[in-house]
ZABAMI-404740 format. One line per field, with one value per residue (C-alpha): residue number from 1; residue in three letters; x, y, z. Coordinates in steps of 0.001 Angstrom, whole numbers, plus 500000, padded with zeros to 6 digits. Layout:
BEGIN
voti <- (NUM/...)
fivex <- (ALA/...)
east <- (X/...)
north <- (Y/...)
up <- (Z/...)
***
This chain:
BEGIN
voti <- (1/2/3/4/5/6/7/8/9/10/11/12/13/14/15/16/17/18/19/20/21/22/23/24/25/26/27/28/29/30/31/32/33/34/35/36/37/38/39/40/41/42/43/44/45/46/47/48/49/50/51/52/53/54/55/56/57/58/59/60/61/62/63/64/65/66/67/68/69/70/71/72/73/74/75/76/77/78/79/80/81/82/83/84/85/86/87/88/89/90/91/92/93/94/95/96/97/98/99/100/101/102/103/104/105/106/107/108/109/110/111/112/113/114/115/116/117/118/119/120/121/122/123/124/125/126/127/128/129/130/131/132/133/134/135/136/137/138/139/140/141/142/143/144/145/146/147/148/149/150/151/152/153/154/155/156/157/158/159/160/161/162/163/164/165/166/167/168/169/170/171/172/173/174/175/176/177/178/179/180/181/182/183/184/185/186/187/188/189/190/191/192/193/194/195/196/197/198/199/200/201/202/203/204/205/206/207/208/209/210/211/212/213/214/215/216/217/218/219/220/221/222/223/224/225/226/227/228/229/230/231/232/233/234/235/236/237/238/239/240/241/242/243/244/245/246/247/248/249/250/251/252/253/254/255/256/257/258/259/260/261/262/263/264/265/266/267/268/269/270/271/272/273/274/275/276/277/278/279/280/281/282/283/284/285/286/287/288/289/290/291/292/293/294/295/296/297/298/299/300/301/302/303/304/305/306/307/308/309/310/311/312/313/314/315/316/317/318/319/320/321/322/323/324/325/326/327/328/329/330/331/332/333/334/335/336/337/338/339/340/341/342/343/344/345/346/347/348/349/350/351/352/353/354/355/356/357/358/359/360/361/362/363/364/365/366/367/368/369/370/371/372/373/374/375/376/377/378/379/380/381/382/383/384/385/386/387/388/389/390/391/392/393/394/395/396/397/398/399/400/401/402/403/404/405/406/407/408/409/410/411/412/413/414/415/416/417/418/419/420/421/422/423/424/425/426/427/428/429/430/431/432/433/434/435/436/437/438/439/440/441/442/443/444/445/446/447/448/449/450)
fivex <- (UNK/UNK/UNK/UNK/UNK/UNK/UNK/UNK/UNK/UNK/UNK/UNK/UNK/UNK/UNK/UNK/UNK/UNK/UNK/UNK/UNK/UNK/UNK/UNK/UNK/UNK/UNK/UNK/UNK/UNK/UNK/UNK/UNK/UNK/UNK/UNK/UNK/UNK/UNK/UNK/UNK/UNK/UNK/UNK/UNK/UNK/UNK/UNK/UNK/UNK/UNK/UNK/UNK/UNK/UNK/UNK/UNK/UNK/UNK/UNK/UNK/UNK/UNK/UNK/UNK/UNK/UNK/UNK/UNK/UNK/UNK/UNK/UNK/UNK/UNK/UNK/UNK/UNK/UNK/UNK/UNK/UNK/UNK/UNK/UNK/UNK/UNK/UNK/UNK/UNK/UNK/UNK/UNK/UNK/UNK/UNK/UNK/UNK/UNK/UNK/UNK/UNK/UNK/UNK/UNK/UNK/UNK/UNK/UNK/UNK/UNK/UNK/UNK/UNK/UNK/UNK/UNK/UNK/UNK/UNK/UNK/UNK/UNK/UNK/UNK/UNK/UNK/UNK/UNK/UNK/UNK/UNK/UNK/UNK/UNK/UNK/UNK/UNK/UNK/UNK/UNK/UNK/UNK/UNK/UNK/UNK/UNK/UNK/UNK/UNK/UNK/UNK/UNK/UNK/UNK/UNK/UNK/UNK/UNK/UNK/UNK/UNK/UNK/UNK/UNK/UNK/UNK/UNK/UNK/UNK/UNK/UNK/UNK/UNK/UNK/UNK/UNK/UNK/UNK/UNK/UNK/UNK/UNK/UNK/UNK/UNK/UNK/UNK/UNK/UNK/UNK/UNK/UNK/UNK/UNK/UNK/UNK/UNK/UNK/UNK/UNK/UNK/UNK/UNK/UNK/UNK/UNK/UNK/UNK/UNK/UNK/UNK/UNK/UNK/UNK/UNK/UNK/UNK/UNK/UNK/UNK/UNK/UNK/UNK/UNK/UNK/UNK/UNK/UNK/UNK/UNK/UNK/UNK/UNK/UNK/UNK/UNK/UNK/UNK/UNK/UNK/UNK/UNK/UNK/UNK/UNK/UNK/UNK/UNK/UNK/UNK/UNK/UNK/UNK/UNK/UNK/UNK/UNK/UNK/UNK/UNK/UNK/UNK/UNK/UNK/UNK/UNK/UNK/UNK/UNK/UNK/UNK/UNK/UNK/UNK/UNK/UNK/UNK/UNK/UNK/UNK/UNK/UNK/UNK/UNK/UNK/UNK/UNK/UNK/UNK/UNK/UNK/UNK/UNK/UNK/UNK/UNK/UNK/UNK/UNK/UNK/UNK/UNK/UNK/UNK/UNK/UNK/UNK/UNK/UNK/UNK/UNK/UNK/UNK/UNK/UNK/UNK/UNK/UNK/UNK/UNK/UNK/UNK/UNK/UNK/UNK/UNK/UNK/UNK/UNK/UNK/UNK/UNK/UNK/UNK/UNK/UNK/UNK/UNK/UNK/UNK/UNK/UNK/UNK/UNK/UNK/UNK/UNK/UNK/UNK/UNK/UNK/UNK/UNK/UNK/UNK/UNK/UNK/UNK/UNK/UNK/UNK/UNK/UNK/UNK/UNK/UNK/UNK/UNK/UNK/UNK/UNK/UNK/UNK/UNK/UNK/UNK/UNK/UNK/UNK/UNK/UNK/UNK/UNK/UNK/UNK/UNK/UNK/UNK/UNK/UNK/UNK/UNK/UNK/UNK/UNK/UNK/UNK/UNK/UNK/UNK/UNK/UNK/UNK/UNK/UNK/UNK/UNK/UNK/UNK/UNK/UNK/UNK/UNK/UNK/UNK/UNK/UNK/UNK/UNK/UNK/UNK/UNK/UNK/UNK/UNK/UNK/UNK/UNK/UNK/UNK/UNK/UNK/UNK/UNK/UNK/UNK/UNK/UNK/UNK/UNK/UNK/UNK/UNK/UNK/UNK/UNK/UNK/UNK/UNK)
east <- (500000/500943/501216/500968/501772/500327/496864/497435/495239/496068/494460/496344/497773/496634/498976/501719/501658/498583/495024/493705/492653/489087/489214/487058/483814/484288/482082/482370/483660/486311/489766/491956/495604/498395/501781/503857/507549/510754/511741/508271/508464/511692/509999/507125/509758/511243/508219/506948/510023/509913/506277/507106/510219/507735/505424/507934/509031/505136/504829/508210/506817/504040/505316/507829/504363/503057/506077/507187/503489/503033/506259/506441/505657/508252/510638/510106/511730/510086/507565/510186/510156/506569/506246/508365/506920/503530/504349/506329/503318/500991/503123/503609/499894/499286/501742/500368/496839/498596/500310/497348/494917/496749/496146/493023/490274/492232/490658/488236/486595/484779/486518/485872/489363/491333/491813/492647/494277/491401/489035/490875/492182/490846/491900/495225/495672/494467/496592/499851/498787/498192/502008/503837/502098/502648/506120/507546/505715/506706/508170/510283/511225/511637/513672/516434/516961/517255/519578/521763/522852/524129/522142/523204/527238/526298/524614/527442/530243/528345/527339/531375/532689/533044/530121/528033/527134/527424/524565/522374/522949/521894/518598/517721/518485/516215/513258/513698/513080/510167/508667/508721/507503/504562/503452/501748/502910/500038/498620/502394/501656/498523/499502/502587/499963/497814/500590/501465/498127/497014/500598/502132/498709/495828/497354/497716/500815/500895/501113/504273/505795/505356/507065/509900/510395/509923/512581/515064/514608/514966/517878/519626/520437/518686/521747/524024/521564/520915/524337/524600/521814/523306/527111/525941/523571/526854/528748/526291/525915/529845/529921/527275/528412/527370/523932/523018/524071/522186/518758/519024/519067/516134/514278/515057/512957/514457/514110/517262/521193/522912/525777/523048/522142/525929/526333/523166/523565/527514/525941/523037/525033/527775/524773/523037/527241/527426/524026/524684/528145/526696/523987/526783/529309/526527/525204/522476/521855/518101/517442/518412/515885/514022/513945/514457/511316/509136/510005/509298/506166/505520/506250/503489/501054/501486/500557/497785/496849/493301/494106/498074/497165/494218/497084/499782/497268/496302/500195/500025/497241/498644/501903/501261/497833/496219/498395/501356/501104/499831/503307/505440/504002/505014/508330/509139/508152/510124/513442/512687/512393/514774/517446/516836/516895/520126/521819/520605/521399/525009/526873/529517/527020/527424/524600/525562/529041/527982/524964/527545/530097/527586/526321/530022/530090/527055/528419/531277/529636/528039/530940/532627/530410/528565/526054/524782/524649/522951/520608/520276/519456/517149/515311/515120/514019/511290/509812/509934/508473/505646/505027/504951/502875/500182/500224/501479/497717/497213/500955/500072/496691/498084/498739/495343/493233/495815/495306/491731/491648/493192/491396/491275/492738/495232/496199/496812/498598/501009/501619/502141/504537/506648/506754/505608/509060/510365/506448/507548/510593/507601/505780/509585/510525/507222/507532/511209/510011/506948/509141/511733/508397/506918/510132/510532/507137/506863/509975/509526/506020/507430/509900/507427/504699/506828)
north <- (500000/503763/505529/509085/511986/515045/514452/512773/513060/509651/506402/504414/501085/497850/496380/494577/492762/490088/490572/493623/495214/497701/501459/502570/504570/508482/510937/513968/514733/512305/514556/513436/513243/515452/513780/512464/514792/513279/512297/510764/508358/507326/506220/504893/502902/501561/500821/498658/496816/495912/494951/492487/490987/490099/488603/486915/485224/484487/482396/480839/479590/478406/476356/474843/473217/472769/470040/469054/468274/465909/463681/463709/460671/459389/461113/461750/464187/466510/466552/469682/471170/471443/472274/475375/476336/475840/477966/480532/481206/481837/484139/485735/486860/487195/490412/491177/491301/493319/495427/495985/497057/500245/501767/499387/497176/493783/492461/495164/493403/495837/493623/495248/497083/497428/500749/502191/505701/506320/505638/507442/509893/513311/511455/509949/514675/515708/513267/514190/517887/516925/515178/518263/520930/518840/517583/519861/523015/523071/526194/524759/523073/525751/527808/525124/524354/528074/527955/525516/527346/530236/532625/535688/534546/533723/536010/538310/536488/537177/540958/541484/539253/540681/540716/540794/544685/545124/542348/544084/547489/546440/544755/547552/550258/547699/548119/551546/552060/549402/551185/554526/552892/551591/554966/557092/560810/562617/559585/560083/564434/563406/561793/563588/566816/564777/564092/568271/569058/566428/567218/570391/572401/570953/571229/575012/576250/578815/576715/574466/577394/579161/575822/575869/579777/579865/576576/578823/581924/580156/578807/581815/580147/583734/585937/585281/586298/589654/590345/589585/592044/594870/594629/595222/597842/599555/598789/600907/604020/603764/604017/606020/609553/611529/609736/610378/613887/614513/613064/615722/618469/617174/616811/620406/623156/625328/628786/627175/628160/625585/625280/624566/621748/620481/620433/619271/616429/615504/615474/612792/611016/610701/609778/607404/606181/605953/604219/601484/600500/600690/598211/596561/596011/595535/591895/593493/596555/597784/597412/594044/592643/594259/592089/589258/590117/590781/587382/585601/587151/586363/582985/583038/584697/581798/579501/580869/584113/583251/586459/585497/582140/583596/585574/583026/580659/583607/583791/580497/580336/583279/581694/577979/578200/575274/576762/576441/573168/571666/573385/571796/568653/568801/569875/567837/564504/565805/565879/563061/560778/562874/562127/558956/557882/560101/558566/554681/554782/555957/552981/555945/557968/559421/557079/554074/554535/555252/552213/549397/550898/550351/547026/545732/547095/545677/542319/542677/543255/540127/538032/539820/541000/537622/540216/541729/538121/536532/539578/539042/535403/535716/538413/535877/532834/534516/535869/532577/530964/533703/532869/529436/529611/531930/530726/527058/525395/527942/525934/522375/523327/523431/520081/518743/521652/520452/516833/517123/518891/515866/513405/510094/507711/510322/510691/506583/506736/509569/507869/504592/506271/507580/504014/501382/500643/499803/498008/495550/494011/493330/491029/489413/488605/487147/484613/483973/483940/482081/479278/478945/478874/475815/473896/474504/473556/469953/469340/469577/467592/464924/463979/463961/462472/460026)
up <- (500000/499175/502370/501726/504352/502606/500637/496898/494279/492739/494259/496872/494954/496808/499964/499333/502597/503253/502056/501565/504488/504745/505335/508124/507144/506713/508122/505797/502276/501113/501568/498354/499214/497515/496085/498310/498947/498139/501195/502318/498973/500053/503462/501310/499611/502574/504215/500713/500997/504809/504040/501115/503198/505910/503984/501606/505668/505829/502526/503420/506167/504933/501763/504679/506587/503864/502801/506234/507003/503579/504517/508226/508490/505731/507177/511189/511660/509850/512427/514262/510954/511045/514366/513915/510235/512025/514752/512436/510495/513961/514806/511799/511299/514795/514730/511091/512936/515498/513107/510783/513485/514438/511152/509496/509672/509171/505558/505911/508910/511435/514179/517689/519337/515684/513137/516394/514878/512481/514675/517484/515613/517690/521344/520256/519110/522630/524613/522100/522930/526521/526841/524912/527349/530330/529392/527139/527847/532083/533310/535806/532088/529875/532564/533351/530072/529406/532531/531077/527718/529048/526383/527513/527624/523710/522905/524143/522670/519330/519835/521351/518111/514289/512129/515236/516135/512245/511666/514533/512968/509552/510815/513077/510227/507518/510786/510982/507386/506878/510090/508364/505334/506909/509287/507796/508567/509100/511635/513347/513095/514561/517631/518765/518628/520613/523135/522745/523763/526398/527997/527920/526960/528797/531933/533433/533080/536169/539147/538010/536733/539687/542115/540052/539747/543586/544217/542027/543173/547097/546477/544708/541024/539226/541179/538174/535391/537959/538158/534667/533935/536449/534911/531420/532579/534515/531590/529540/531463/531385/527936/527404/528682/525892/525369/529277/528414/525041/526972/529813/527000/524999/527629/529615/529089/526264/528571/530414/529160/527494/529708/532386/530287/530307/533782/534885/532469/533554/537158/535635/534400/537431/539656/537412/537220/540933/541015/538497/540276/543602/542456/540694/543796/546292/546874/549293/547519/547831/544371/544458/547756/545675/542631/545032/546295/543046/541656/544947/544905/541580/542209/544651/542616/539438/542209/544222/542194/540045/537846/537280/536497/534068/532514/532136/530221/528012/527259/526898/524220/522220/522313/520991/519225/516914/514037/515949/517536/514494/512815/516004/515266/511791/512607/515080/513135/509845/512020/513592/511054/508453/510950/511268/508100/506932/509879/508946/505517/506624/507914/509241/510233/514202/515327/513152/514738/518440/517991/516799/519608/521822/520983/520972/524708/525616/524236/525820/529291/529212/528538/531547/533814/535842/537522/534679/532534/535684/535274/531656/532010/534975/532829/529629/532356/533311/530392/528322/531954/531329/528134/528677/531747/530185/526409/526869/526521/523054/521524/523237/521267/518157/517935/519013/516154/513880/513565/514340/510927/509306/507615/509761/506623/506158/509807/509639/506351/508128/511426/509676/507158/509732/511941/509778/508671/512304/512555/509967/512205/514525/512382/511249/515108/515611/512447/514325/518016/516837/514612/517793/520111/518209/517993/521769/522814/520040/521531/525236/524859/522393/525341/527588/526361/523225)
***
């Protein structure tokens, strides 16, 4: 018989073995089998061949009786022969019955307790899907054996070796530009002004302002950009003699002499002079408490103040409006991903460089470093033991769906395929045991009983 592993569309030829055995009765649709793949019709061969050698034992047997049996009593001692071609043969289709009622009805007869895979077909896939999940699919499994390999040493020893960061940087780069492939830009505009608005506009801006103005201005970190502000105001009226001068004239009345003008302006201008450089050299110089205490007060007002907090989120409307978030959207996805892709498509780009560098560290860190490997490993443990534990029945189940989909006749032909070879050598030891048997039993009672 042609025993076929994927569905054929040509009929099966009849057994080579002993009479033709029955196919059970299909429920369904008759599912027509596909040609068999090379190396399946070398096990078909195999399996042919087996099944004629056993058989060929069979017949040899039987023409043996069939002798010995005629001239035994001519020749006496042809009674053994018999008795072991007679036993030979028993045993021969008892283990062909045996053999045969795995995977058929034994010549086609409905005999109770035989086509046990066709008939058993959906069972025989639960309890295969049952052993993998319970066996195969264990946490406590999957996590020593994962223990055992040392995947993070490897994996390091690869990332650390040549090729290895190069290979990594290559796939990333071909994700990076499939990814950017795939998004579409205005759904990407779209969400980072979602994230804008839900973020940095929806909330008030006043009060958080106002904590971290007031944790500056506490612990002094806005004296620089004061004394920053007062040396290039002194530095100014320094240089400024002649403007200080020329504003005290324009703005004098014109009744008054000009030399007036001149002196009251030099005196301006030494005061304002004096005034700048005493501000300047003077860490607690009115006019500086004083700022101090105008920006700790408006610290407090961004905070608590109802009408300062009105006013900082009208700032904050005029300032970033729907036209301008939808424009910092826009421009901040167009650098993104123009960066990106300049700096993936350059293998000596900055980030190429700086990415490979830093896989090769990485690497090499796990080779070296037991902590962070132990880490590493205890990380990979217990997210395959996760998997495993939450989607082990869904994998186990894909055995059981899938041979519940196959035909019954085809599930026998497959199963028999892949064992009926080694099957055969059963029904060969019985003809032996069974010949050997007989001998041994004619013998014993022919010596006891003459």
């Amino acid at each position: 018989m042609q025993v076929n592993s994927e569905p054929t569309t040509q009929p099966a030829p009849p057994p080579a073995g002993p009479p033709v055995q029955g196919r059970p009765a299909q429920a369904g649709p008759a599912v027509a089998p596909n040609p068999l793949a090379a190396g399946d019709a070398e096990k078909a061969a195999a399996l042919r061949k087996m099944k004629l050698v056993a058989l060929a034992l069979l017949i040899a047997m039987a023409v043996v009786f069939v002798f010995a049996f005629a001239l035994q009593k001519q020749y006496p001692w042809l009674e053994y022969v018999r008795a072991a071609a007679e036993g030979g043969m028993v045993g021969a289709l008892a283990d062909w019955f045996a053999v045969t009622a795995l995977f058929k009805y034994p010549m086609g007869l409905k005999i109770p307790h035989t086509a046990i895979i066709p008939r058993r077909k959906d069972q025989i896939g639960a309890s295969l899907g049952e052993f993998v999940e319970t066996n195969f699919l264990s946490e406590q499994v999957v996590q020593d054996k994962l223990a055992s390999i040392n995947i993070s040493g490897k994996v390091g020893q690869w990332l650390s070796g040549p090729g290895g960061a190069e290979r990594v940087a290559k796939e990333g780069a071909a994700v990076i530009r499939g990814a950017f492939k795939v998004l579409n830009d205005d759904d990407v505009q779209a969400v980072i002004e979602g994230m804008v608005r839900k973020h940095l506009l929806a909330p008030p801006w006043g009060p958080p302002v106002g904590r971290m103005a007031e944790r500056i201005f506490a612990e002094g970190h806005h004296h620089k950009l004061v004394d920053l502000l007062v040396d290039r105001a002194a530095d100014w009226v320094a240089a400024n003699h002649e403007t200080v001068s020329r504003l005290v004239t324009e703005r004098s009345p014109q009744w008054v002499p000009s030399f007036v003008d001149g002196i009251v302006g030099d005196k301006v201008y030494v005061e304002i002079l004096k005034f700048a450089q005493a501000v300047q050299s003077d860490p607690q110089h009115q006019v500086r408490l004083s700022i101090d205490k105008y920006l700790t007060d408006l610290a407090q007002d961004l905070q608590f103040d109802p009408a300062m907090i009105a006013r900082a989120e009208g700032i904050k409307a005029q300032v970033l409006g729907d036209p301008e978030v939808r424009e910092l959207a826009s421009r901040t996805w167009a650098t993104i991903k123009g960066a990106l892709l300049t700096a993936v498509d350059d293998p000596d780009s900055e980030l190429t460089v700086k990415f490979k560098a830093a896989v090769r560290d990485f690497g090499t860190r796990l080779v070296n470093d037991d902590e962070l490997a132990g880490k590493v490993n205890a990380w990979i443990g217990d997210a395959a033991g996760y998997l495993v534990r939450t989607y082990r029945s869904d994998i186990a189940g894909v055995i059981t769906d899938t041979v519940a989909r196959w035909d019954a006749e085809e599930t026998s032909q497959k199963i028999e395929l892949q064992v009926g070879k080694d099957l055969q050598f059963i029904r060969i030891n019985g003809t032996v045991v069974g010949s050997l048997a007989g001998l041994a039993i004619f013998a014993v009672a022919h010596l006891a009983f003459g």
